[in-house]
PQR file with spaces between the fields and no chain letter, atoms N, CA, C, O and H, PARSE charges and radii, in Angstrom:
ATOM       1  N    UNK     1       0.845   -1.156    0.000 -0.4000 1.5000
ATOM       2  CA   UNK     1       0.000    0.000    0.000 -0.0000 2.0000
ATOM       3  C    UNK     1       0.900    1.231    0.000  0.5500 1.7000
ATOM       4  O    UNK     1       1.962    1.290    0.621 -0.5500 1.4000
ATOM       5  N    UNK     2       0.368    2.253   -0.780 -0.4000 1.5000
ATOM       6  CA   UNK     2       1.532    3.760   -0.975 -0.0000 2.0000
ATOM       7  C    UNK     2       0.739    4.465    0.267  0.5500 1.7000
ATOM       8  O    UNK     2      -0.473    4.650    0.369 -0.5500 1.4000
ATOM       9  H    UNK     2      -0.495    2.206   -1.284  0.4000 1.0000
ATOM      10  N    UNK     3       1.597    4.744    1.018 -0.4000 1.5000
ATOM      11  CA   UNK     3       1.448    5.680    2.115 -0.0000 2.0000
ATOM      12  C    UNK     3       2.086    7.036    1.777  0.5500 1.7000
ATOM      13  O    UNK     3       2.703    7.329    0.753 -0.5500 1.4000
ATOM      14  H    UNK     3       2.582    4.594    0.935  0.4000 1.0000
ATOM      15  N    UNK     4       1.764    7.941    3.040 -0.4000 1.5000
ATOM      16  CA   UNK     4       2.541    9.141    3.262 -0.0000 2.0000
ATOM      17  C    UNK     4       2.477    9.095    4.785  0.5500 1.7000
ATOM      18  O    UNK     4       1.696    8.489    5.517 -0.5500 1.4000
ATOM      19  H    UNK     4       1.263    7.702    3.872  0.4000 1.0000
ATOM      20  N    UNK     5       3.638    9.999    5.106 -0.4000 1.5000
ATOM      21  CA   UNK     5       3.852    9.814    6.718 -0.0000 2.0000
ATOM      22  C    UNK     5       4.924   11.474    6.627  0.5500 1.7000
ATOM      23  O    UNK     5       5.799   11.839    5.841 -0.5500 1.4000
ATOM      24  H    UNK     5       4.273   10.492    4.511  0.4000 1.0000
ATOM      25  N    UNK     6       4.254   12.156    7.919 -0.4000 1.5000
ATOM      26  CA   UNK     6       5.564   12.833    8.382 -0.0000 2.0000
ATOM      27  C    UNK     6       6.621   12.298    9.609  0.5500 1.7000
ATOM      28  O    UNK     6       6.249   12.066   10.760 -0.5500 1.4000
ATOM      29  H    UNK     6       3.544   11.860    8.558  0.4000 1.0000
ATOM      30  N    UNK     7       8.143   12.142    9.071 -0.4000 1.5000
ATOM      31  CA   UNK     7       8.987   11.714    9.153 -0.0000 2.0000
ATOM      32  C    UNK     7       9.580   12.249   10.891  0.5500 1.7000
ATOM      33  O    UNK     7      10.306   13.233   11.035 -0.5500 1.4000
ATOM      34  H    UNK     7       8.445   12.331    8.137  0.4000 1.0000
ATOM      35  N    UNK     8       9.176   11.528   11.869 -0.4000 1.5000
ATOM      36  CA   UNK     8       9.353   12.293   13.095 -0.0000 2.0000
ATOM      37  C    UNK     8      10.239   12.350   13.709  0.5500 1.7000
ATOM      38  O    UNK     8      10.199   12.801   14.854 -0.5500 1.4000
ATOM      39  H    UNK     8       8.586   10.729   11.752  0.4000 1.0000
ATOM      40  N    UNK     9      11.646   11.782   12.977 -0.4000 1.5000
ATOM      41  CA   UNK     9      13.126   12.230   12.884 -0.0000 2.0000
ATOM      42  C    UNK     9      13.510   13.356   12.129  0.5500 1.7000
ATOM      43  O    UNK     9      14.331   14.062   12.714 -0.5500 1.4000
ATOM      44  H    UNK     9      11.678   11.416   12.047  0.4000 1.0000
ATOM      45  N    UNK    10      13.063   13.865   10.654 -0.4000 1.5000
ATOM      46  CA   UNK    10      13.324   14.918   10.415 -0.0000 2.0000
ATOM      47  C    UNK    10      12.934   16.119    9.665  0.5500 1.7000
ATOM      48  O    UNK    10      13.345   17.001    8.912 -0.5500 1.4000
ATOM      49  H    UNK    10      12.396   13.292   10.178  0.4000 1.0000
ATOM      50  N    UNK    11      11.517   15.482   10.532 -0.4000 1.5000
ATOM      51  CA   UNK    11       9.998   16.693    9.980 -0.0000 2.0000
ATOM      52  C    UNK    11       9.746   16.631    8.572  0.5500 1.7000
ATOM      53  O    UNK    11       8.837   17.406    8.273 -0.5500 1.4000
ATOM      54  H    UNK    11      11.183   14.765   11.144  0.4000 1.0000
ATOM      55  N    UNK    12      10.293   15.886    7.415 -0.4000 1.5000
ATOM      56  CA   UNK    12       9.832   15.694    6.033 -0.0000 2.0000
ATOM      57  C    UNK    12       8.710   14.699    5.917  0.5500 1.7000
ATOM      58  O    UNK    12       8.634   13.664    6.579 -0.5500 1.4000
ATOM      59  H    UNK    12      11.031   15.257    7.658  0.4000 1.0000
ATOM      60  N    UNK    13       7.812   15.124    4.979 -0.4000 1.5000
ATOM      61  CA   UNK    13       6.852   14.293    4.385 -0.0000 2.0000
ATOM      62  C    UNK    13       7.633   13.178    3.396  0.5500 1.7000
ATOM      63  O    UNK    13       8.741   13.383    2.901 -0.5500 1.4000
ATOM      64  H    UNK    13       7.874   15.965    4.441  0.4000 1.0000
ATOM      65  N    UNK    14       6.881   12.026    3.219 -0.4000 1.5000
ATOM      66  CA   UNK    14       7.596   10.933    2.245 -0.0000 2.0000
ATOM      67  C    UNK    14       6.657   10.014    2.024  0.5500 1.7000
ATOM      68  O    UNK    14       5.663    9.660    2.657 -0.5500 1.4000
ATOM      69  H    UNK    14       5.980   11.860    3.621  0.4000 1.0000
ATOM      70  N    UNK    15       7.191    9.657    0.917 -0.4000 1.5000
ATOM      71  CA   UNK    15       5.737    8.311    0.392 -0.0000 2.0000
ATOM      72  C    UNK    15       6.125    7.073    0.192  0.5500 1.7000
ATOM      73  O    UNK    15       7.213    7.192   -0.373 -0.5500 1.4000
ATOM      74  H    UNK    15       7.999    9.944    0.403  0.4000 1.0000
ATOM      75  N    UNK    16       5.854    5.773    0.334 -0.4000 1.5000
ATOM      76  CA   UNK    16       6.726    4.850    0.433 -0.0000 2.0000
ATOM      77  C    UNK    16       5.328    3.521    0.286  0.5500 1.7000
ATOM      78  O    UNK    16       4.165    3.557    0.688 -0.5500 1.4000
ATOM      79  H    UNK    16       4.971    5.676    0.792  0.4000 1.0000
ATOM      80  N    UNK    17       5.928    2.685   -0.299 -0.4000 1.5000
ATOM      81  CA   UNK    17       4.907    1.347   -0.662 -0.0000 2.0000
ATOM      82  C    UNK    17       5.018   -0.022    1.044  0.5500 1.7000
ATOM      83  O    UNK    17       6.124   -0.361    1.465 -0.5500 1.4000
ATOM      84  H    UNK    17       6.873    2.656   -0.626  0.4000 1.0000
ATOM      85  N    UNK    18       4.354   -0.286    1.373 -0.4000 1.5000
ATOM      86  CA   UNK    18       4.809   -1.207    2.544 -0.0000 2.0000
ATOM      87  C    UNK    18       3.770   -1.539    2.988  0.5500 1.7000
ATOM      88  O    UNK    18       2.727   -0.896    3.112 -0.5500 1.4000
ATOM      89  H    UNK    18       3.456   -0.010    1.031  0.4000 1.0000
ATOM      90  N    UNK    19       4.147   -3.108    3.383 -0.4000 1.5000
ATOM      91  CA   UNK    19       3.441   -4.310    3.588 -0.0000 2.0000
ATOM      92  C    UNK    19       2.118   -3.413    4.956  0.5500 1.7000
ATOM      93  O    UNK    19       2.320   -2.377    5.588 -0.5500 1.4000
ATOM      94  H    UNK    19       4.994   -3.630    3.282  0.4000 1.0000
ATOM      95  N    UNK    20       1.001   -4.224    4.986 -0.4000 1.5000
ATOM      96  CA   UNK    20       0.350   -3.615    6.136 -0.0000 2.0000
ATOM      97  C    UNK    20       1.245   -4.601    7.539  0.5500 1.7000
ATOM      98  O    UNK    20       0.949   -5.730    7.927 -0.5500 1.4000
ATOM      99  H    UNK    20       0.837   -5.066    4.472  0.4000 1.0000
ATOM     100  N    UNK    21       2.193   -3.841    7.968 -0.4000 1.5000
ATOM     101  CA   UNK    21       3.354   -4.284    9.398 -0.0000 2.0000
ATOM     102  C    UNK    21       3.901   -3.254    9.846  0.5500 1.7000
ATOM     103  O    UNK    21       3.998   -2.081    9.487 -0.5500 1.4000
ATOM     104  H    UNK    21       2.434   -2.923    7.652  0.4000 1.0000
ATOM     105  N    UNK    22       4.287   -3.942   10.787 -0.4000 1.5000
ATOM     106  CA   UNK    22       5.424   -2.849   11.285 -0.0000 2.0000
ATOM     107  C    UNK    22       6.670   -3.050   10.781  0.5500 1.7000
ATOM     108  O    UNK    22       7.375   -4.053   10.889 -0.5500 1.4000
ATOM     109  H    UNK    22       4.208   -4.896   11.078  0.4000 1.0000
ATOM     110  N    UNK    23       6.958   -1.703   10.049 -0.4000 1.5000
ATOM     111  CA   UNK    23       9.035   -1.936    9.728 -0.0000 2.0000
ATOM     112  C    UNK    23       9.696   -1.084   10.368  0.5500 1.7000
ATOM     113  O    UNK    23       9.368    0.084   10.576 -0.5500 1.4000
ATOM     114  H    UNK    23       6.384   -0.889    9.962  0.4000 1.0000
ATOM     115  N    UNK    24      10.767   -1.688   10.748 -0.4000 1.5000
ATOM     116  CA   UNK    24      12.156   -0.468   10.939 -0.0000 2.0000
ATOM     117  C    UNK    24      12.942    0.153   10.187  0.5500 1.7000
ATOM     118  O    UNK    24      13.944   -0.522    9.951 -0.5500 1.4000
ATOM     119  H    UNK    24      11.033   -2.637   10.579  0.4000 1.0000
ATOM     120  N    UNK    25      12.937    1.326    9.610 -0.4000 1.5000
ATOM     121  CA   UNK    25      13.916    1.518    8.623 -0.0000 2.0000
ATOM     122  C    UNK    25      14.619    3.052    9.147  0.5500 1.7000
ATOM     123  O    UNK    25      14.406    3.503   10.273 -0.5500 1.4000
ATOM     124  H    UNK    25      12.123    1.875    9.802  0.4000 1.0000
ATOM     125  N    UNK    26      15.334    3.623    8.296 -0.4000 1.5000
ATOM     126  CA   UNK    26      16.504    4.349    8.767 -0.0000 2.0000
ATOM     127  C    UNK    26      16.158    5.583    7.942  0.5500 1.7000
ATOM     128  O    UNK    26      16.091    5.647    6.715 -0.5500 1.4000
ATOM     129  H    UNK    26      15.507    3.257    7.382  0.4000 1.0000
ATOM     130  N    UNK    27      15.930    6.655    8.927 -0.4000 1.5000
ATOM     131  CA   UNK    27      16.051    8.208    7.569 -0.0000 2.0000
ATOM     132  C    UNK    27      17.181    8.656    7.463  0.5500 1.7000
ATOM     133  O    UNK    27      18.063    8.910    8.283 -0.5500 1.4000
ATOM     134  H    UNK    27      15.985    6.604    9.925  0.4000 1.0000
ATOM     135  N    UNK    28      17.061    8.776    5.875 -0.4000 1.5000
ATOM     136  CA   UNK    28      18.671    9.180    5.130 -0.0000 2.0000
ATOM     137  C    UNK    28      18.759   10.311    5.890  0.5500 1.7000
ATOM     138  O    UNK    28      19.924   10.337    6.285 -0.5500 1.4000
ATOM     139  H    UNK    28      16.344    8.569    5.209  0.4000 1.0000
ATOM     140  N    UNK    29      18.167   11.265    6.315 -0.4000 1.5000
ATOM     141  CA   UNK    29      18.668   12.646    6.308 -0.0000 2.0000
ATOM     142  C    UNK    29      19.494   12.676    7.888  0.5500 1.7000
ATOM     143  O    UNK    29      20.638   13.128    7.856 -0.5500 1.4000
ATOM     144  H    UNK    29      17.220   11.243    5.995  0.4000 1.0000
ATOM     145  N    UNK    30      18.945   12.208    9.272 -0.4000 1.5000
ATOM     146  CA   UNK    30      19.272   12.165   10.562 -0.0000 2.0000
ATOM     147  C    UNK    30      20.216   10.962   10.461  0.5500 1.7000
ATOM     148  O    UNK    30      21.391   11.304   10.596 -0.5500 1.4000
ATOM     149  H    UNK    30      18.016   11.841    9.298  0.4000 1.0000
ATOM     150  N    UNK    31      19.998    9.363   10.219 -0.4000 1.5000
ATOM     151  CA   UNK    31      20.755    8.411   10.530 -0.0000 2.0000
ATOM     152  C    UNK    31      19.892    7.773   11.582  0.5500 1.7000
ATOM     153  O    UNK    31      20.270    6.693   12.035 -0.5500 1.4000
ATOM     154  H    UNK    31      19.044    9.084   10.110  0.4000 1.0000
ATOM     155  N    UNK    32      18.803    8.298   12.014 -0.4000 1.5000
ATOM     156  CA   UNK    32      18.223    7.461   13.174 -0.0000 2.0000
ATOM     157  C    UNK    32      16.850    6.465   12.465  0.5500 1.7000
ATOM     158  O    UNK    32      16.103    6.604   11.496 -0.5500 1.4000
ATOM     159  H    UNK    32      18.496    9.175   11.645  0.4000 1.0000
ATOM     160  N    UNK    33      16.994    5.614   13.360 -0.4000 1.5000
ATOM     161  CA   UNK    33      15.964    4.116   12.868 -0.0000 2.0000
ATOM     162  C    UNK    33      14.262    4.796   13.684  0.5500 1.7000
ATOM     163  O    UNK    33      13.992    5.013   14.866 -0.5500 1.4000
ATOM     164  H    UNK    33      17.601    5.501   14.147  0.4000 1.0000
ATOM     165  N    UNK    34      13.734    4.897   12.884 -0.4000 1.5000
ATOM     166  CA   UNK    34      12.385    5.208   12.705 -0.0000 2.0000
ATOM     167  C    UNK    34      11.749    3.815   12.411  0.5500 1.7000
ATOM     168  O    UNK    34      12.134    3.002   11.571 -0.5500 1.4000
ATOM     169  H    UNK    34      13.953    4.721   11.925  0.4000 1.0000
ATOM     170  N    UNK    35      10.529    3.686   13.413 -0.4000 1.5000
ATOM     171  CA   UNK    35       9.139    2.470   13.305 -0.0000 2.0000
ATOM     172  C    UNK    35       7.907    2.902   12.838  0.5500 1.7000
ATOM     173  O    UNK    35       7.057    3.658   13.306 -0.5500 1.4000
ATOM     174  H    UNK    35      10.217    4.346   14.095  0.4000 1.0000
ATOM     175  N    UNK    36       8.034    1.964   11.345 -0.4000 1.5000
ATOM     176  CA   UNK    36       6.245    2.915   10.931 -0.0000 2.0000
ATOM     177  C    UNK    36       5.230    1.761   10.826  0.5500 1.7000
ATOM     178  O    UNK    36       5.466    0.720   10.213 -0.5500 1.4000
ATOM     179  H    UNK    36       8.725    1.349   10.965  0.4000 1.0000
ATOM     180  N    UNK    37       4.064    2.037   11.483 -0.4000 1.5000
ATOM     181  CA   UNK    37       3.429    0.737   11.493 -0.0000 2.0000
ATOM     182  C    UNK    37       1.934    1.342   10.921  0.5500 1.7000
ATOM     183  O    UNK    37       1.149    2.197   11.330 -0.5500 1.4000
ATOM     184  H    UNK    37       3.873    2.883   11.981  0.4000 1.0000
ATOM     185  N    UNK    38       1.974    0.539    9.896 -0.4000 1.5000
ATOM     186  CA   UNK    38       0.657    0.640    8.956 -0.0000 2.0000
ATOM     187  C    UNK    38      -0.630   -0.571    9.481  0.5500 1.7000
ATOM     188  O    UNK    38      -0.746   -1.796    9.499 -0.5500 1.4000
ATOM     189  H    UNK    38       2.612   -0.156    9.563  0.4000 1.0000
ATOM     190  N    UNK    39      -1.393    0.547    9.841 -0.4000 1.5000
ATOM     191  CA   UNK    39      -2.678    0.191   10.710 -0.0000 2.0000
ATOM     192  C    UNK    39      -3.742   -0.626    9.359  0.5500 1.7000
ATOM     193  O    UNK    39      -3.627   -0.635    8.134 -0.5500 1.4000
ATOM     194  H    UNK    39      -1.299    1.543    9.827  0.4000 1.0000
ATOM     195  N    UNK    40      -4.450   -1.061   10.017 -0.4000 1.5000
ATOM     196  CA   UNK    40      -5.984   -2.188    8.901 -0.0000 2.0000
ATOM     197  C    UNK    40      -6.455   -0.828    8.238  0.5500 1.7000
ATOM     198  O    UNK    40      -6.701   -0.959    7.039 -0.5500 1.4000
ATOM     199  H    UNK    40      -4.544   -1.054   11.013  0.4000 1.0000
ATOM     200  N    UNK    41      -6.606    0.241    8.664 -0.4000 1.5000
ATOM     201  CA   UNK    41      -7.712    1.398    8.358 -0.0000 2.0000
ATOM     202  C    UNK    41      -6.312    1.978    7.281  0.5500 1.7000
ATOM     203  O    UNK    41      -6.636    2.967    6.623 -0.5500 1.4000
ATOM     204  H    UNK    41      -6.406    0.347    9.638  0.4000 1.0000
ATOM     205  N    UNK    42      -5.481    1.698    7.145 -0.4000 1.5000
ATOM     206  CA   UNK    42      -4.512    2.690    5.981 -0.0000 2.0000
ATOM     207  C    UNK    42      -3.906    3.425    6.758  0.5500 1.7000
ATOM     208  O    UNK    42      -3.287    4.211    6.041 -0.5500 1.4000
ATOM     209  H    UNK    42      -5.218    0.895    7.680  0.4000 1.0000
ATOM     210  N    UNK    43      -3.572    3.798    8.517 -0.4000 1.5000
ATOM     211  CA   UNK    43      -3.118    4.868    8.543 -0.0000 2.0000
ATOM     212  C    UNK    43      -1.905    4.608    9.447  0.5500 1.7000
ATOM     213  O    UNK    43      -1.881    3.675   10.250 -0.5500 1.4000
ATOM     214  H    UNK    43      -4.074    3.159    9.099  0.4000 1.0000
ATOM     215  N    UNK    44      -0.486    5.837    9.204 -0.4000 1.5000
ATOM     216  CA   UNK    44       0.966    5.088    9.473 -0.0000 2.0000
ATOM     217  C    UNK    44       0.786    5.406   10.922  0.5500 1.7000
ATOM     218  O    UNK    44      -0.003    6.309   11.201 -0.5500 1.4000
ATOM     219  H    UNK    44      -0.506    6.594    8.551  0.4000 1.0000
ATOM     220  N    UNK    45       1.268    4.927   11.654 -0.4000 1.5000
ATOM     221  CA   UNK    45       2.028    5.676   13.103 -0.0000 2.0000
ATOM     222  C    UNK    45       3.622    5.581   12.793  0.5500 1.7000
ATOM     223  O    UNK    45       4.220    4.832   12.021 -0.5500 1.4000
ATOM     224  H    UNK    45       1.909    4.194   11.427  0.4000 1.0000
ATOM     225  N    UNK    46       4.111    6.613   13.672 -0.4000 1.5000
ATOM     226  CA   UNK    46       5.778    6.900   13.242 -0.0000 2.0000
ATOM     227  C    UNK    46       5.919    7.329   14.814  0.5500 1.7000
ATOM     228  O    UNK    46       5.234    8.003   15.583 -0.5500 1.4000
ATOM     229  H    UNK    46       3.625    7.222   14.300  0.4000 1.0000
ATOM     230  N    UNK    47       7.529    6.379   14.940 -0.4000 1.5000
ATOM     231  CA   UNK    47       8.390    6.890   16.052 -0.0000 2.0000
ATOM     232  C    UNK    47       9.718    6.598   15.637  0.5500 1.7000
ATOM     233  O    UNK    47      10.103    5.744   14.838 -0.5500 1.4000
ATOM     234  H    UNK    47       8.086    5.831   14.315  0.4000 1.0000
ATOM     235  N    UNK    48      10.393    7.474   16.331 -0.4000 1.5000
ATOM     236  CA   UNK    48      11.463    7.280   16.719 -0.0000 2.0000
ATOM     237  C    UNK    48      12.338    6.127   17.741  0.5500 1.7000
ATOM     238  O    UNK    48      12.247    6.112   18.968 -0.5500 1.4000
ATOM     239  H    UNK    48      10.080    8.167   16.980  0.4000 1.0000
ATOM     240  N    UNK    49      13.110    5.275   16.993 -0.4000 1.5000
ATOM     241  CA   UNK    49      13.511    3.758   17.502 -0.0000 2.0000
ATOM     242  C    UNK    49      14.443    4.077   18.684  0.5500 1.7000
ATOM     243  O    UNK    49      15.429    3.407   18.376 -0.5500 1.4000
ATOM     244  H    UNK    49      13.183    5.288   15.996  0.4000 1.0000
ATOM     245  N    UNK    50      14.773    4.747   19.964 -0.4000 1.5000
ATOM     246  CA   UNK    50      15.689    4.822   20.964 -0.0000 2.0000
ATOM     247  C    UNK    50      16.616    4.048   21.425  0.5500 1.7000
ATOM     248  O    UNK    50      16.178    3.087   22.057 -0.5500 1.4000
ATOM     249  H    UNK    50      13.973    5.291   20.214  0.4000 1.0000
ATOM     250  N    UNK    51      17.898    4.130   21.324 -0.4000 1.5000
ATOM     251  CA   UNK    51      18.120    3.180   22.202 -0.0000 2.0000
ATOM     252  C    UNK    51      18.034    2.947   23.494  0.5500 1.7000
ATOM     253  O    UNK    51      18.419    3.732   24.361 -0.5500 1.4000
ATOM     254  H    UNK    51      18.254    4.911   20.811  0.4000 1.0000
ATOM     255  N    UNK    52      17.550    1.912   23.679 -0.4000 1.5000
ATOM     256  CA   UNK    52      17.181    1.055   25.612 -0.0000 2.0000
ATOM     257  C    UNK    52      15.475    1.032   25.254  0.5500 1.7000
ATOM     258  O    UNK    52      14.633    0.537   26.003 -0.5500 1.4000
ATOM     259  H    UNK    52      17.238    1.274   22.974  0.4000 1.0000
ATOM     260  N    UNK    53      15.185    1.697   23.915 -0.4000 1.5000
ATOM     261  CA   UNK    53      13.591    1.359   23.786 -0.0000 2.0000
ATOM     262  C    UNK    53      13.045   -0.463   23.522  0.5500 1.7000
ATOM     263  O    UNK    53      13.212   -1.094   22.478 -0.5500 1.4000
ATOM     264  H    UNK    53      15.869    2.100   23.307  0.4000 1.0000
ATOM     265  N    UNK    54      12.569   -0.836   24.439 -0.4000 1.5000
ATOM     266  CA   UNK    54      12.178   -2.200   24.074 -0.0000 2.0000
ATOM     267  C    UNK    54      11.035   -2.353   23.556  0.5500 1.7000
ATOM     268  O    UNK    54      10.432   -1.303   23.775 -0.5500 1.4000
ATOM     269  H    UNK    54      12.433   -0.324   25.287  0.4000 1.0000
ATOM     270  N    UNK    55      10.257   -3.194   22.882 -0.4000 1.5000
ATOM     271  CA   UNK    55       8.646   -3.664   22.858 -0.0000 2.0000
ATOM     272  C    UNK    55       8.696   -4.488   23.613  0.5500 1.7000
ATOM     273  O    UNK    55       9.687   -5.175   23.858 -0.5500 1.4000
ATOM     274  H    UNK    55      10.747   -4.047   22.704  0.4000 1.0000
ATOM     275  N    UNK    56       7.346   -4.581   24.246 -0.4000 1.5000
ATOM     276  CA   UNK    56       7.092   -5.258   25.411 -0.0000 2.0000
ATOM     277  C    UNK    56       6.314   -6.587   24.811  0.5500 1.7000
ATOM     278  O    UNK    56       5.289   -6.605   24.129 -0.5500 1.4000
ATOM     279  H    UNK    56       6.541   -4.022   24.047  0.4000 1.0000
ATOM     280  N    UNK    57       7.102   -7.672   25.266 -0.4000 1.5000
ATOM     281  CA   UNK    57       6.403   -8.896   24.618 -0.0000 2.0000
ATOM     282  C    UNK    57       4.506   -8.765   25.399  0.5500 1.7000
ATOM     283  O    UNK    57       4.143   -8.364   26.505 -0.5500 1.4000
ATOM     284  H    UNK    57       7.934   -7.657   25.820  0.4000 1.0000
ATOM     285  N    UNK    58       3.601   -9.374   24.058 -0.4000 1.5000
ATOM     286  CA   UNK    58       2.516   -9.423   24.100 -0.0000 2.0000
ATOM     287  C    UNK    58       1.999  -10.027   25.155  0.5500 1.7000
ATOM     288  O    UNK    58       2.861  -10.781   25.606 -0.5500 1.4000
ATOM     289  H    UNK    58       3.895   -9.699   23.160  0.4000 1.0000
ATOM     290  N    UNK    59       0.834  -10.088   25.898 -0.4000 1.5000
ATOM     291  CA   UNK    59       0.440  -10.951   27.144 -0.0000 2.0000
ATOM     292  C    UNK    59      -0.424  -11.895   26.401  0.5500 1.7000
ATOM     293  O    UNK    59      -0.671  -11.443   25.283 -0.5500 1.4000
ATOM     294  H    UNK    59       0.134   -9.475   25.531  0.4000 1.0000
ATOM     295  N    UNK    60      -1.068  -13.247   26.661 -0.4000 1.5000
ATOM     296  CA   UNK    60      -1.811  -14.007   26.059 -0.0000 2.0000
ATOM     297  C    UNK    60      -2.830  -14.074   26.918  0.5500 1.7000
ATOM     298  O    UNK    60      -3.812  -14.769   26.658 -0.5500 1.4000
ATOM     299  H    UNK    60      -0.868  -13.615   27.569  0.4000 1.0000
């Protein structure tokens, strides 16, 4: 699916094709690893990947 997202490492807009998941990928412009996770409804969430940031395994 072609998305758009503003880039919340370095305030640019960008458009990009990607699976409905979550990926990690890297903005050219900062160097820092950004998480964009494309929701059922079409829409991205964006963060910034920290280091010491963990995901918290799921509860069942």
């Amino acid at each position: 699916m072609l998305v758009r997202f503003d880039c919340p490492s370095c305030g640019k807009s960008h458009s990009f094709d990607m699976p409905e998941m979550t990926i990690h990928m890297t903005c050219s412009t900062t160097h820092e690893t950004i998480q964009l996770r494309l929701t059922a409804g079409g829409d991205v969430r964006t963060k910034v990947v920290r280091e010491g940031d963990a995901e918290k395994p799921e509860s069942k």
